[in-house]
N, CA, C and O atoms as CSV, one atom per row, in Angstrom:
chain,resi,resn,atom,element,x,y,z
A,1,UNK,N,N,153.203,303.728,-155.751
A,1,UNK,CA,C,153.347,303.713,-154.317
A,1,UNK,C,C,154.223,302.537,-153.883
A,1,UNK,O,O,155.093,302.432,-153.019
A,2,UNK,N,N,153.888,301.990,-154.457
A,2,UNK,CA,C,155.041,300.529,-154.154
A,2,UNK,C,C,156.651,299.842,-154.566
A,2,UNK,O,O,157.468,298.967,-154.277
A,3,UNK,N,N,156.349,301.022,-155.483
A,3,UNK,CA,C,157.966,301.356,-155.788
A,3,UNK,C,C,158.277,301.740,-154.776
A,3,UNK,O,O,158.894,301.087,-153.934
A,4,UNK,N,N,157.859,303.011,-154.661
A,4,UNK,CA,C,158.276,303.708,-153.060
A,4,UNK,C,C,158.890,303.513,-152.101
A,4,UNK,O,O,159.976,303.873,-151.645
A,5,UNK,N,N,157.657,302.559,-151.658
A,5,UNK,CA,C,157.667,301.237,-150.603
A,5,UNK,C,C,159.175,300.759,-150.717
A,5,UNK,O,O,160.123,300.963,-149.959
A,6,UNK,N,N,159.111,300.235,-151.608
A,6,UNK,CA,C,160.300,299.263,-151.815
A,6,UNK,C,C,161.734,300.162,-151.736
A,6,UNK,O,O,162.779,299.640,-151.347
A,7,UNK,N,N,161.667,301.278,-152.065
A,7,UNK,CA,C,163.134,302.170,-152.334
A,7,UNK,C,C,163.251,302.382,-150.919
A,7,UNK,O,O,164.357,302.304,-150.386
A,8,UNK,N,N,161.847,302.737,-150.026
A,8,UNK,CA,C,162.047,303.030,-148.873
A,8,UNK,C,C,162.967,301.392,-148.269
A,8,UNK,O,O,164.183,301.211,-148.334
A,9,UNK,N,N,162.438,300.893,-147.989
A,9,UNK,CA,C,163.131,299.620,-147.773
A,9,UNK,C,C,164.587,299.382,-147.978
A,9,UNK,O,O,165.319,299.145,-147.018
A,10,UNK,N,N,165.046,299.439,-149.257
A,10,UNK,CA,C,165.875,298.963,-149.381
A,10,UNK,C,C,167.081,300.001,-148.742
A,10,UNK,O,O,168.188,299.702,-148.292
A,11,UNK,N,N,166.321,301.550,-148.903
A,11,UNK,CA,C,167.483,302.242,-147.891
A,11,UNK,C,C,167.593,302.039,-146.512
A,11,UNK,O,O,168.698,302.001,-145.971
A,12,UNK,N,N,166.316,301.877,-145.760
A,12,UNK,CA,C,166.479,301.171,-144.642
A,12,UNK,C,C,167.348,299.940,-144.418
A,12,UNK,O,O,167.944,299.805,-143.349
A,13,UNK,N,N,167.449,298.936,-145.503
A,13,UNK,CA,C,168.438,298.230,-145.435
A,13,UNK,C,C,169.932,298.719,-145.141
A,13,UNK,O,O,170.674,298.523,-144.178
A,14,UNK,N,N,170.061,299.289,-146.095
A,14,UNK,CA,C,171.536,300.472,-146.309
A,14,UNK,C,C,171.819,300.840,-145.082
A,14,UNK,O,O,172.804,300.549,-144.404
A,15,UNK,N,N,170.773,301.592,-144.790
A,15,UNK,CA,C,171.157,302.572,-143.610
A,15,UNK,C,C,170.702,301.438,-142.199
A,15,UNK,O,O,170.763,302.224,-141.253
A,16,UNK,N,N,170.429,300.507,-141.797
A,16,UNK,CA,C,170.682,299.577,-140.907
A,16,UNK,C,C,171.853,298.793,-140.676
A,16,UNK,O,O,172.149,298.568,-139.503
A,17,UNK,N,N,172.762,298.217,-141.831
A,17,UNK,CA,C,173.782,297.993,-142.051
A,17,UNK,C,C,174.703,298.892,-141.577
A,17,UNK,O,O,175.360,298.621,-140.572
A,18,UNK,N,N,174.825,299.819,-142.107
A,18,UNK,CA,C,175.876,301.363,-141.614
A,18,UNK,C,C,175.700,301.405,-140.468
A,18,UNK,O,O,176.472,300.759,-139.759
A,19,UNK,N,N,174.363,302.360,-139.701
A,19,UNK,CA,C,174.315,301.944,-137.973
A,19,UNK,C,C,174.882,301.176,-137.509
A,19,UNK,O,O,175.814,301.452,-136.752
A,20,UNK,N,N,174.518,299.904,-137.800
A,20,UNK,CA,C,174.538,298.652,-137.026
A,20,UNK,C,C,175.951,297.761,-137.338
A,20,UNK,O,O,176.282,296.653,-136.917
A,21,UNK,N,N,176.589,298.628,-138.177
A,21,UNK,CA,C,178.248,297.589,-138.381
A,21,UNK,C,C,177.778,296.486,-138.632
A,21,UNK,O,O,177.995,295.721,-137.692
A,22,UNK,N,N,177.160,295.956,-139.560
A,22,UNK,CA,C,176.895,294.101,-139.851
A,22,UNK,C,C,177.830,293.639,-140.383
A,22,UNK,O,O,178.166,293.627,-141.567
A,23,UNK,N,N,178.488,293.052,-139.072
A,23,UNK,CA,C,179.764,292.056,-139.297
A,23,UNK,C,C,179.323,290.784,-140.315
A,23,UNK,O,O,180.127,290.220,-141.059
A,24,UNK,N,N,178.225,290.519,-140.232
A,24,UNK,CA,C,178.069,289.066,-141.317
A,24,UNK,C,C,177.617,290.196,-142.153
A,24,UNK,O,O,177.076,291.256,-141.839
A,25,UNK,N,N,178.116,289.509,-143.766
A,25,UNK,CA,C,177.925,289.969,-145.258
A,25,UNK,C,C,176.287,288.899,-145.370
A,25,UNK,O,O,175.956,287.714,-145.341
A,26,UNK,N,N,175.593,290.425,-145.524
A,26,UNK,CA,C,174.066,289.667,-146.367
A,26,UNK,C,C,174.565,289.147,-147.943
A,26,UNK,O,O,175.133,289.680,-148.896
A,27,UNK,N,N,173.929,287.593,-147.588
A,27,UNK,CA,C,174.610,287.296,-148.579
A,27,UNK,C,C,173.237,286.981,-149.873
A,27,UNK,O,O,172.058,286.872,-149.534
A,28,UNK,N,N,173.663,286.888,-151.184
A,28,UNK,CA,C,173.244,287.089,-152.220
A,28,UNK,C,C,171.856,286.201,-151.996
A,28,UNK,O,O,170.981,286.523,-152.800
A,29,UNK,N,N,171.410,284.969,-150.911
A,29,UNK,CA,C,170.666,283.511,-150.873
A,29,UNK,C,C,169.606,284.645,-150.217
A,29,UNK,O,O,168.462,284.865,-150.615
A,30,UNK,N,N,170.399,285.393,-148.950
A,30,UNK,CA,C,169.344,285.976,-147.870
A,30,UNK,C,C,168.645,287.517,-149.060
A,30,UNK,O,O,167.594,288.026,-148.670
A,31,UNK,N,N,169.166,287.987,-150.123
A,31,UNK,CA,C,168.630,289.332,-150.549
A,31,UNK,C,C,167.619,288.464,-151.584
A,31,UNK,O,O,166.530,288.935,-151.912
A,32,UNK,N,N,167.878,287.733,-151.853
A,32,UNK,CA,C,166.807,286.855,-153.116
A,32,UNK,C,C,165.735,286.574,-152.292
A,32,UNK,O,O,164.657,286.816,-152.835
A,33,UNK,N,N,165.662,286.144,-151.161
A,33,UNK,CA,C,164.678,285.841,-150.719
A,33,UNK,C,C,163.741,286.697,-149.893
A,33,UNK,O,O,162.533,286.508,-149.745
A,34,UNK,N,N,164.539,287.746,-149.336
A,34,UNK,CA,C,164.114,289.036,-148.832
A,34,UNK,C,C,163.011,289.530,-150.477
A,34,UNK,O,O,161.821,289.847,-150.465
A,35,UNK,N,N,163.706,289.456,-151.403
A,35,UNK,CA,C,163.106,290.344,-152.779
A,35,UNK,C,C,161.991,289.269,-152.958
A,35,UNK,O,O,160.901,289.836,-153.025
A,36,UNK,N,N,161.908,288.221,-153.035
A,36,UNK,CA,C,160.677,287.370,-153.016
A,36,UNK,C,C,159.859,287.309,-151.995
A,36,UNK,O,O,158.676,287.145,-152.290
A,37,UNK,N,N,160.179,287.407,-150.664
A,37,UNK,CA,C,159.012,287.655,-149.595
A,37,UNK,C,C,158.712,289.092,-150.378
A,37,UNK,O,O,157.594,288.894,-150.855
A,38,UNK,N,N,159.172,290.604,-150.813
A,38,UNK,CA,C,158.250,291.366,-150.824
A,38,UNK,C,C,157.952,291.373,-151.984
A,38,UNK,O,O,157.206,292.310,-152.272
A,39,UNK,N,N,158.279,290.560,-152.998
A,39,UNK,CA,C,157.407,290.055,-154.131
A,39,UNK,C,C,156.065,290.147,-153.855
A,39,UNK,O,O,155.284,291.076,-154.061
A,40,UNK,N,N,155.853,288.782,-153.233
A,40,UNK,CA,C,154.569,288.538,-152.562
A,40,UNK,C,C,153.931,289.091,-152.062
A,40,UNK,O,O,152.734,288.830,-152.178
A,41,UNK,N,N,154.504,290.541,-150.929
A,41,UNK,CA,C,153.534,291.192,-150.810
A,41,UNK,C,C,153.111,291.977,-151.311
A,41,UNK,O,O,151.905,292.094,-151.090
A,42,UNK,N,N,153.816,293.154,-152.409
A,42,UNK,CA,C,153.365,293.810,-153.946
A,42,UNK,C,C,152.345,293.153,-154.339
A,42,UNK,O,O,151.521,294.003,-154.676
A,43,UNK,N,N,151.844,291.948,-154.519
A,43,UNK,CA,C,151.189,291.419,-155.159
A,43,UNK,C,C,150.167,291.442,-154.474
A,43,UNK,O,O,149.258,290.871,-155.077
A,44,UNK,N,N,149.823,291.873,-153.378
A,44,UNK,CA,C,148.762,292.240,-152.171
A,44,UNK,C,C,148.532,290.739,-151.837
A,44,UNK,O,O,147.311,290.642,-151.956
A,45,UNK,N,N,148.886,289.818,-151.574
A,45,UNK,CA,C,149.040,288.514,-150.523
A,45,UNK,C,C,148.822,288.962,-149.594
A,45,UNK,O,O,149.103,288.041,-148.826
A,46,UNK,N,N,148.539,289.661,-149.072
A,46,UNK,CA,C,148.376,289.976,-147.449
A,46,UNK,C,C,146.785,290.372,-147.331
A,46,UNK,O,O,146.244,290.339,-146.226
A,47,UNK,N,N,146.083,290.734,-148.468
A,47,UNK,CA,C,144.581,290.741,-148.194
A,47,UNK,C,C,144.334,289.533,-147.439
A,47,UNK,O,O,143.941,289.693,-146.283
A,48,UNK,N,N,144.442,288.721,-147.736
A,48,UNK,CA,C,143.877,287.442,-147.462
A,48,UNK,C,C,145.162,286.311,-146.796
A,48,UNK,O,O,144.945,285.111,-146.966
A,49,UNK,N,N,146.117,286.612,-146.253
A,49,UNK,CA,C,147.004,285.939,-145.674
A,49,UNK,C,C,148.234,286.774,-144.885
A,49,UNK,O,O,149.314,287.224,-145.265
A,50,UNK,N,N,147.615,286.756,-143.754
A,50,UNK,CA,C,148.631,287.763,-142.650
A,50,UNK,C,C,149.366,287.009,-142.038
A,50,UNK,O,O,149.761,287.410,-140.943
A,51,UNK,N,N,149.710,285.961,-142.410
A,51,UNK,CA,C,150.628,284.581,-141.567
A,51,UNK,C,C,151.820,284.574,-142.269
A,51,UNK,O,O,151.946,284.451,-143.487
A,52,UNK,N,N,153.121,284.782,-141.023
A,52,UNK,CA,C,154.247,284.754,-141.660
A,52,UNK,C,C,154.525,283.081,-142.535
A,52,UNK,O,O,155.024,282.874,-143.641
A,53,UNK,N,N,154.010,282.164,-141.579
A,53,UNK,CA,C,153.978,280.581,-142.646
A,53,UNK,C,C,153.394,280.737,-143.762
A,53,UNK,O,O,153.965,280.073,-144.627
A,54,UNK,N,N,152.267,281.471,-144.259
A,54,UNK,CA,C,151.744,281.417,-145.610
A,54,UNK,C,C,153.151,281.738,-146.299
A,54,UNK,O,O,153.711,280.818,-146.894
A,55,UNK,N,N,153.670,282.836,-146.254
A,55,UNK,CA,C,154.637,283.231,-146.831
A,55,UNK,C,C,156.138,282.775,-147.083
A,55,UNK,O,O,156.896,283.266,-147.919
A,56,UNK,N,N,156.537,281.328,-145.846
A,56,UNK,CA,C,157.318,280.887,-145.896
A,56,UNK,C,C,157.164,279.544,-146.666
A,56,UNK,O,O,158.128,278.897,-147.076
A,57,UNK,N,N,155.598,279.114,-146.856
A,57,UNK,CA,C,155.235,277.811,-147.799
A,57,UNK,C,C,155.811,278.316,-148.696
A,57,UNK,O,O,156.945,277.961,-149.020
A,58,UNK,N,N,155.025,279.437,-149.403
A,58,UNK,CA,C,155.364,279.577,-150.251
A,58,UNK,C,C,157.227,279.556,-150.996
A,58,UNK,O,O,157.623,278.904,-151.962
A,59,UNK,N,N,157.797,280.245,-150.356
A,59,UNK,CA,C,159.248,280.563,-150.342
A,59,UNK,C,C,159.860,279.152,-150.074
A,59,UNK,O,O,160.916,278.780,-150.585
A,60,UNK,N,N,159.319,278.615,-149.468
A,60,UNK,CA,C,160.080,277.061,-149.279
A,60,UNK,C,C,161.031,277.049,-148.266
A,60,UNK,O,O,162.119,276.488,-148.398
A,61,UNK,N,N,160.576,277.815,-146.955
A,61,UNK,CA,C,161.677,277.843,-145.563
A,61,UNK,C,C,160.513,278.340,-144.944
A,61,UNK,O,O,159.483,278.913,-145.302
A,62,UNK,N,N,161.120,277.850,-143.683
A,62,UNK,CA,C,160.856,277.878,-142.392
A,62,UNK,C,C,160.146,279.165,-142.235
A,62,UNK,O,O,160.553,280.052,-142.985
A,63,UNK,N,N,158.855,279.578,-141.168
A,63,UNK,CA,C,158.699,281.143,-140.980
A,63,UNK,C,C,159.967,281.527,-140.176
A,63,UNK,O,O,160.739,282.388,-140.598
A,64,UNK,N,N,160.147,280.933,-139.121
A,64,UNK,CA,C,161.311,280.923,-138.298
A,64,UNK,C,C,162.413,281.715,-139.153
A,64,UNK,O,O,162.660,282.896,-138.910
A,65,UNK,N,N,163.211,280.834,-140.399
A,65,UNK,CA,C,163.852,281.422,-140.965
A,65,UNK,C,C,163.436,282.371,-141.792
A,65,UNK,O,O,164.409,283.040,-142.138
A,66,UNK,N,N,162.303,282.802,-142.344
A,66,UNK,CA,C,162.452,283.968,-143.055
A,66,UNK,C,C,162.249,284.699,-142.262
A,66,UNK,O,O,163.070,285.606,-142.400
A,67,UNK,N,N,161.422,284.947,-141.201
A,67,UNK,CA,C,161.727,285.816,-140.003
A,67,UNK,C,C,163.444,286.398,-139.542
A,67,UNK,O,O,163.742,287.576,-139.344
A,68,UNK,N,N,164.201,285.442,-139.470
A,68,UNK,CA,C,165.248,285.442,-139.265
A,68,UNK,C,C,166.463,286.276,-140.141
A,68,UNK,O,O,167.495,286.906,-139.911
A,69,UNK,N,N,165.706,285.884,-141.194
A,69,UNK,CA,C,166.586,286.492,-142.711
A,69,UNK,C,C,166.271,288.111,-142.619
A,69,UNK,O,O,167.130,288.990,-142.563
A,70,UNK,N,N,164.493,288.345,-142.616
A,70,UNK,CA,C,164.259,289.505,-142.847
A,70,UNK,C,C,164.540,290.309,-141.661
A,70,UNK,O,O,164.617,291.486,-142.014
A,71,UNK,N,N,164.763,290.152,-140.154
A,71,UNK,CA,C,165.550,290.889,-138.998
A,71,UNK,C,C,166.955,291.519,-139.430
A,71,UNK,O,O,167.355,292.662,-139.205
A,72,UNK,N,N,167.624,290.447,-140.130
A,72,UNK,CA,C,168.975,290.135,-140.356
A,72,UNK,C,C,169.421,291.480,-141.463
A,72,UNK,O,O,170.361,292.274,-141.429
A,73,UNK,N,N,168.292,291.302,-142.405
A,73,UNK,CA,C,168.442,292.263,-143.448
A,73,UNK,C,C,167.713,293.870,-142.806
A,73,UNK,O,O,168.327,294.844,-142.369
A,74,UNK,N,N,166.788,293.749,-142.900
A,74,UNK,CA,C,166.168,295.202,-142.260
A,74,UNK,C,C,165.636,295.550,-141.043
A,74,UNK,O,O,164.901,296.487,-140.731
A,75,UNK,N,N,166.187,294.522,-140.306
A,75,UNK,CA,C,166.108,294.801,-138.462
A,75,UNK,C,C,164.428,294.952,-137.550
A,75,UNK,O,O,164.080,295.271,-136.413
A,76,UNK,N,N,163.713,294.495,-138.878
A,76,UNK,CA,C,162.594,294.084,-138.387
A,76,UNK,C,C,162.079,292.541,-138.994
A,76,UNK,O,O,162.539,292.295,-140.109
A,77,UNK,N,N,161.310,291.623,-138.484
A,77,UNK,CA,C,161.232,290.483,-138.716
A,77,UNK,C,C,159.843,290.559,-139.695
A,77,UNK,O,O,159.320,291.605,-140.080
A,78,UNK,N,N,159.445,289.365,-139.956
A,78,UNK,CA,C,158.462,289.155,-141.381
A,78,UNK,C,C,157.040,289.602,-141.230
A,78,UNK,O,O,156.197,289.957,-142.053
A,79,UNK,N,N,157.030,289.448,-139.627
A,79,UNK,CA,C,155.440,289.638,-139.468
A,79,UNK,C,C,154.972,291.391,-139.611
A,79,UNK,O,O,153.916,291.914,-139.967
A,80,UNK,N,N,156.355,291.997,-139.132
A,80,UNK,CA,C,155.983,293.191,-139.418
A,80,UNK,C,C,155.882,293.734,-140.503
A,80,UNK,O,O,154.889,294.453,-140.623
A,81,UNK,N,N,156.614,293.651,-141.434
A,81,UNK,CA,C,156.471,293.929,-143.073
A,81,UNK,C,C,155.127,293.718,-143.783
A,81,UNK,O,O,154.763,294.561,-144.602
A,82,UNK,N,N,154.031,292.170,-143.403
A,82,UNK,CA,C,152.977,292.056,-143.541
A,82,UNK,C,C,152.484,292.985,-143.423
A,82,UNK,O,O,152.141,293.691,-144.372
A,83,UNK,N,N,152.255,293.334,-141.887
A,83,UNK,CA,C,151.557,294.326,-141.129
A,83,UNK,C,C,151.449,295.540,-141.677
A,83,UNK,O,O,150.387,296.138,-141.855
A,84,UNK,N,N,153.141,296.142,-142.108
A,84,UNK,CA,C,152.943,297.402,-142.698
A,84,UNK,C,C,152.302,297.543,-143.999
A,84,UNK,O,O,151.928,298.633,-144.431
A,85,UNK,N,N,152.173,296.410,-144.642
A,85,UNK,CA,C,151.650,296.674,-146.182
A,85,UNK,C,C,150.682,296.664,-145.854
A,85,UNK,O,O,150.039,297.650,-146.214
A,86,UNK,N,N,149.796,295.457,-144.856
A,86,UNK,CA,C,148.700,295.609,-144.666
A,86,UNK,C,C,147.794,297.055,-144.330
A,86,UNK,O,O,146.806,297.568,-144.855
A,87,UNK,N,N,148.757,297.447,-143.070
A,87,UNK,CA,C,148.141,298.445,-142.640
A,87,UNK,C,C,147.784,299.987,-143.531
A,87,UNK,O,O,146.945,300.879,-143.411
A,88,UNK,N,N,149.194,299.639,-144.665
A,88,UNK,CA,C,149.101,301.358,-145.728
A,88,UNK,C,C,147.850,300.863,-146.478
A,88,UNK,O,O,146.979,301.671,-146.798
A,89,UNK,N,N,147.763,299.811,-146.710
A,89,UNK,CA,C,146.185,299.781,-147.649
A,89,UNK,C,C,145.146,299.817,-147.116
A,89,UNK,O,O,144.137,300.368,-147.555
A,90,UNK,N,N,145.279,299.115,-145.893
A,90,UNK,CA,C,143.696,299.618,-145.274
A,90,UNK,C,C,143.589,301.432,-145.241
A,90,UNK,O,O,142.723,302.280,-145.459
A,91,UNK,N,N,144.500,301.409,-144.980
A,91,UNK,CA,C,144.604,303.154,-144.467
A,91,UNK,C,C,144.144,303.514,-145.738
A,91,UNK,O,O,143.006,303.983,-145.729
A,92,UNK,N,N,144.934,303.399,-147.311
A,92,UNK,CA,C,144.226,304.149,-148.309
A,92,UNK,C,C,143.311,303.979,-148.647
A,92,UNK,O,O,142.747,304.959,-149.133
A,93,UNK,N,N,142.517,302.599,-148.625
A,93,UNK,CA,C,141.180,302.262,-149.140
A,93,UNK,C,C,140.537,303.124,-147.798
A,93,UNK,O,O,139.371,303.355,-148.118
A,94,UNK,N,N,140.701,303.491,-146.928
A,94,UNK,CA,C,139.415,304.156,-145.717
A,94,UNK,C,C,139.274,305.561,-146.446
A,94,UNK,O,O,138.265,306.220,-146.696
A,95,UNK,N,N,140.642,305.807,-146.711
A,95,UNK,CA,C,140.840,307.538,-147.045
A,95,UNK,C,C,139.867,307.541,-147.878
A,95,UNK,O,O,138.757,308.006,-147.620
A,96,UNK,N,N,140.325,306.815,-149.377
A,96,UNK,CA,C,139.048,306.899,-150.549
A,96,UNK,C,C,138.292,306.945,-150.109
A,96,UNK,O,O,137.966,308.120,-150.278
A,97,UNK,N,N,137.399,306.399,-149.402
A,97,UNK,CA,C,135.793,306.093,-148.919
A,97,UNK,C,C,134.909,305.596,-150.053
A,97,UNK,O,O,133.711,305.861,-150.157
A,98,UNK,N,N,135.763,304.698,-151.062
A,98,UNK,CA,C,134.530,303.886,-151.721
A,98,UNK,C,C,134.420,302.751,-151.414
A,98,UNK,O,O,134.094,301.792,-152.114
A,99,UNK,N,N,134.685,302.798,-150.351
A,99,UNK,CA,C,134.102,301.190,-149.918
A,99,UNK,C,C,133.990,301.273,-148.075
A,99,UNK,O,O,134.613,301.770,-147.137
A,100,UNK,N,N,133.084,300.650,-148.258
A,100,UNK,CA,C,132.142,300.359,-146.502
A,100,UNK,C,C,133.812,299.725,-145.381
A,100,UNK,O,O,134.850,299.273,-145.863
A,101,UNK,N,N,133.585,299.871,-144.289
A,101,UNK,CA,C,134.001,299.061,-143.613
A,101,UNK,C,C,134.075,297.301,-143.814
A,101,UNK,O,O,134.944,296.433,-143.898
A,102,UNK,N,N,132.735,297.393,-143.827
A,102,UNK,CA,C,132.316,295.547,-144.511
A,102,UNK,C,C,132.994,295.236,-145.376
A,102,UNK,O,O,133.344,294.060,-145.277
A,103,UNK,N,N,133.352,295.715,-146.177
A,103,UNK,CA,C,133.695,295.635,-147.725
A,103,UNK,C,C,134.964,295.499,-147.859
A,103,UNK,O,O,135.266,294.725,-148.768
A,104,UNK,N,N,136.124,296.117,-147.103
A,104,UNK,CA,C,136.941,296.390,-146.593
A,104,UNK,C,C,137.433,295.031,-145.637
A,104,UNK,O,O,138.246,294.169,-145.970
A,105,UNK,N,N,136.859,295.108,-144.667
A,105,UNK,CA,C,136.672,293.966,-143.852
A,105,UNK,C,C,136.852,292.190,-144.516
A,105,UNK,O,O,137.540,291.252,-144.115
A,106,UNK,N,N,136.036,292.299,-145.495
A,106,UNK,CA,C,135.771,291.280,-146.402
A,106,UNK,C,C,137.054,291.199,-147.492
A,106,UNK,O,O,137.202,290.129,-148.084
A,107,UNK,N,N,137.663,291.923,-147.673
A,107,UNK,CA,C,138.366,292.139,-148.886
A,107,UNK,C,C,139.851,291.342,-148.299
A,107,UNK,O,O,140.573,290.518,-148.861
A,108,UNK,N,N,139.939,291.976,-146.941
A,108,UNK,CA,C,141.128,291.807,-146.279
A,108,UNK,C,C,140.527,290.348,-145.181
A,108,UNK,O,O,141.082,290.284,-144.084
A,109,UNK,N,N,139.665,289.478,-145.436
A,109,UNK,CA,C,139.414,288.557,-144.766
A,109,UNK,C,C,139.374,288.048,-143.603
A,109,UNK,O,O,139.549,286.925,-143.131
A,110,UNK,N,N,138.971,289.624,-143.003
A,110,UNK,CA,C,138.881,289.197,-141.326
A,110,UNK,C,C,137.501,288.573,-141.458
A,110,UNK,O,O,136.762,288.674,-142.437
A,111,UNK,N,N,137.253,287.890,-140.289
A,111,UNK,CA,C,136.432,287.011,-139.915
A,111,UNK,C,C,135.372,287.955,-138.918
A,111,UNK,O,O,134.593,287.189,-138.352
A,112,UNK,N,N,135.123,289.412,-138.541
A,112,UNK,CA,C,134.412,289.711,-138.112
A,112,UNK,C,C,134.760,291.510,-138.323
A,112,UNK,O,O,135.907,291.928,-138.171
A,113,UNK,N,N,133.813,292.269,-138.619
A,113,UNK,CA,C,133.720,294.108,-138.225
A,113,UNK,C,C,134.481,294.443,-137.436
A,113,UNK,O,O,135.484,295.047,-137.818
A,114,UNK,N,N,134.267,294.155,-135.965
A,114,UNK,CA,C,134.672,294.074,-134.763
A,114,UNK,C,C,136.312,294.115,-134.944
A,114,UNK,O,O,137.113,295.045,-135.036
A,115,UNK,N,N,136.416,292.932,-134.951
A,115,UNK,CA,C,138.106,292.192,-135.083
A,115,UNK,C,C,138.922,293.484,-136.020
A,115,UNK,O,O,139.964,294.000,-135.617
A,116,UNK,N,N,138.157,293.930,-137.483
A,116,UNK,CA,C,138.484,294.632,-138.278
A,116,UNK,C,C,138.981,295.821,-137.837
A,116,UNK,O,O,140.127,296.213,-138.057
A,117,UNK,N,N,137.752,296.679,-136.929
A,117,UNK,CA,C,138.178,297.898,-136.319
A,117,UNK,C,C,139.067,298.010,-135.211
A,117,UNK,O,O,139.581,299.065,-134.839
A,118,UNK,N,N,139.306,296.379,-134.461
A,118,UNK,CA,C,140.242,296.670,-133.340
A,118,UNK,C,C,141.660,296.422,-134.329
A,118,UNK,O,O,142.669,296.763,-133.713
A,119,UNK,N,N,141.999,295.804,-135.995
A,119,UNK,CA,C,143.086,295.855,-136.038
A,119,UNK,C,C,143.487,297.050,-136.448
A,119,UNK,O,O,144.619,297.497,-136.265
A,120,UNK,N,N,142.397,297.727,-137.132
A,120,UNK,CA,C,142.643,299.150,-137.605
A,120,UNK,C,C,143.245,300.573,-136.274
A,120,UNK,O,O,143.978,301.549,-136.430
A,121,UNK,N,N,142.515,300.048,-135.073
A,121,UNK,CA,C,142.624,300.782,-134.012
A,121,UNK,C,C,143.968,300.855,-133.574
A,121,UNK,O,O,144.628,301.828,-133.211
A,122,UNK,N,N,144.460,298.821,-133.740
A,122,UNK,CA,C,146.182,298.899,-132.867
A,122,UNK,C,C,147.417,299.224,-134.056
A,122,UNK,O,O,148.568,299.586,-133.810
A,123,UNK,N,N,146.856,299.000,-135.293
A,123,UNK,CA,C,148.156,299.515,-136.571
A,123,UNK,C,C,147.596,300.998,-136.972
A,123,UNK,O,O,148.284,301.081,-137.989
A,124,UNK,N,N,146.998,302.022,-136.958
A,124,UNK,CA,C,146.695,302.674,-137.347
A,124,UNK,C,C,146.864,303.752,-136.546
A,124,UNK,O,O,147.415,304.822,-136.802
A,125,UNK,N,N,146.292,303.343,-135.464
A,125,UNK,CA,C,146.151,304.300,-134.037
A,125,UNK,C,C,144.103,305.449,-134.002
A,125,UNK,O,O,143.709,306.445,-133.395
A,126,UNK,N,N,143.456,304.459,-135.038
A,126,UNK,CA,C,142.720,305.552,-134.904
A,126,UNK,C,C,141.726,304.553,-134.963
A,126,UNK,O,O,142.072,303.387,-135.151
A,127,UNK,N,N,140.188,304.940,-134.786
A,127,UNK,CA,C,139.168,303.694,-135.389
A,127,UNK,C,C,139.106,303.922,-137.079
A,127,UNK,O,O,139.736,304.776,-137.703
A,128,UNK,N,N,138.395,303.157,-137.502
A,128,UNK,CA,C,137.749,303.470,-138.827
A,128,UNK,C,C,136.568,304.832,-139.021
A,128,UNK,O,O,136.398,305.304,-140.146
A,129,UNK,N,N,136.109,305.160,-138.297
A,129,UNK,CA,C,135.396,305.989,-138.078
A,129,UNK,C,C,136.107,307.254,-138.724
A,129,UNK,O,O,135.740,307.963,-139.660
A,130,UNK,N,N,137.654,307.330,-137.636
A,130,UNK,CA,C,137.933,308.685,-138.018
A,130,UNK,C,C,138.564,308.690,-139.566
A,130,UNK,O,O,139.227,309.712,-139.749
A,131,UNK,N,N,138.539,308.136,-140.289
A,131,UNK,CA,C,139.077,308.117,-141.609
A,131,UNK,C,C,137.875,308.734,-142.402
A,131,UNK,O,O,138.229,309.158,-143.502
A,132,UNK,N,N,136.424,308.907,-142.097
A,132,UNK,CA,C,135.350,309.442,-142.696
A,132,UNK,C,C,135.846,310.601,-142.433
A,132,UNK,O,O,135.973,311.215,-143.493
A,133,UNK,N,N,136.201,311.225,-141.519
A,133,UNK,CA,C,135.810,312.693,-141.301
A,133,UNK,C,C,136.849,313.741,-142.506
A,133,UNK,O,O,136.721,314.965,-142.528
């Protein structure tokens, strides 16, 4: 699935470039680091760290700038890329149904049920609920 992910991506790159005429050449500094932010998130970093700064400690720049880089490259910025990885796994772990909400909740380190089902509600569009049925 995360190959996938990633092929999807990188044609979105392609095909954002083409649309969008990108007069500046992405250059070889900004695709290395684009491929290492989604390093990190392959590696599911985002259970437990939905902060574009976690991800820029790590990388050794600014969130600012990797925000900046990853707009630049695929026309959406860093926090959303989190979001989406985040959000396809919650989504598949609900589908399975071997694991509770709590469990779930806990895994991905929200700090409350509540909090859990309203993020599931605004990236998902649905509660947790309807993923049982």
């Amino acid at each position: 699935m995360m190959n996938a992910i990633q092929a999807m991506i990188i044609d979105f790159f392609d095909f954002h470039a083409t649309l969008y005429g990108n007069n500046d050449t992405i250059t070889q500094q900004y695709a290395a680091l684009m491929n290492r932010f989604l390093a990190l998130l392959e590696r599911s970093d985002y259970r437990k760290n939905r902060e574009v700064g976690y991800y820029a400690d790590l990388l050794c720049v600014t969130p600012k700038y990797l925000s900046e880089v990853s707009k630049k490259i695929s026309g959406y910025p860093a926090a959303y890329w989190i979001t989406r990885y985040s959000s396809l796994d919650i989504a598949r772990l609900l589908r399975s149904k071997r694991l509770t909400f709590i469990e779930i909740s806990d895994m991905f380190g929200f700090s409350s049920e509540a909090y859990f089902c309203r993020y599931v509600q605004k990236y998902l569009g649905a509660p947790p609920s309807s993923f049982l049925e």
